[in-house]
N, C-alpha and C positions, 0 to 999 in steps of 0.2 A: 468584592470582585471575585470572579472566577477563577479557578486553581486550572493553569494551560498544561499540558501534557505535552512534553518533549516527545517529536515522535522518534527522533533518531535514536535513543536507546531500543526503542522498537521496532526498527528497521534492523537494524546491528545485530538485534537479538533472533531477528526470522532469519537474516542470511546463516545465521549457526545454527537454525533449523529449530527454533523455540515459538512455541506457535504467538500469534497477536492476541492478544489479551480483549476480550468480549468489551465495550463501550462504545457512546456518541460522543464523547469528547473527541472534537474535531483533529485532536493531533492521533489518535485511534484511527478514524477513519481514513485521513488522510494515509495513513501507516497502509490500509487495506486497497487503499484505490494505488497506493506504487508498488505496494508486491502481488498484486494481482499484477501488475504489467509485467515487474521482473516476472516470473511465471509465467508467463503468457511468450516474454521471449527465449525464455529457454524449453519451450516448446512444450510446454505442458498444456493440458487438453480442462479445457468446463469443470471437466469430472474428476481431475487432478486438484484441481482447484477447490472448488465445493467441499472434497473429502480433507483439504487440509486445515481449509478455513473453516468448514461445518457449516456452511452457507448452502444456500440453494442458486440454482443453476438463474434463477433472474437477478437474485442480488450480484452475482458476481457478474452477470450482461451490463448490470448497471453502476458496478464498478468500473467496469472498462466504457462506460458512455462519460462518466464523470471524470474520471480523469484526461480526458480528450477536454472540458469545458473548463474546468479546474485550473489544468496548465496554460489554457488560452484566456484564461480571463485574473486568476487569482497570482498574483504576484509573491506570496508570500508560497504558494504550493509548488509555483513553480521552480522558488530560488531551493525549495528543500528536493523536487524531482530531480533536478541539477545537480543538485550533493548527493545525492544516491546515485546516481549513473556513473560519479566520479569513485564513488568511494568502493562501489561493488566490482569494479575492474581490478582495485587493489586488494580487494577479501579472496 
C-alpha cells in the first residue's frame, strides 16, 4: 500500500512561510491547489505565485482550475479546504 502524506503539516508549514516541498503525492498537491487560493485571496498576483512555488504561470492557472473541481466533486479535499479556512483565521 501507499505511504499518504498528511497535507496539514504542509499547510501549517507555508502559512510560517516555509515553501511546499516538490512531489505528486496527492496530499503535496492537494497542499498546492489551497495555498495557491490562500494567495490568491490575499491578493497576490500570477507572478507572486509562480516566484514562490517556482512554478509557471499555467501550472498555477491550473491550480486554481482544480481546486474549483476538487472542492466540488472530492469530499475528502474539500473536508481539508474547510480546515484550512478555519484554521488560517486563527494563525
Amino acid at each position: 500500500m501507499r505511504k499518504r502524506i498528511d497535507p496539514k503539516p504542509i499547510l501549517l508549514a507555508a502559512l510560517k512561510g516555509e515553501q511546499i516541498p516538490p512531489g505528486r503525492k496527492m496530499g503535496v498537491v492537494y497542499s498546492r491547489f489551497i495555498f495557491t487560493r490562500y494567495m490568491r485571496e490575499q491578493g497576490k498576483t500570477t507572478e507572486d505565485i509562480t516566484a514562490y512555488m517556482g512554478k509557471d504561470r499555467a501550472t498555477v492557472s491550473h491550480y486554481d482550475i482544480k481546486y474549483d473541481e476538487e472542492y466540488e466533486y472530492n469530499p475528502e479535499f474539500r473536508e481539508l479546504a474547510d480546515w484550512f479556512n478555519l484554521i488560517k483565521e486563527q494563525i
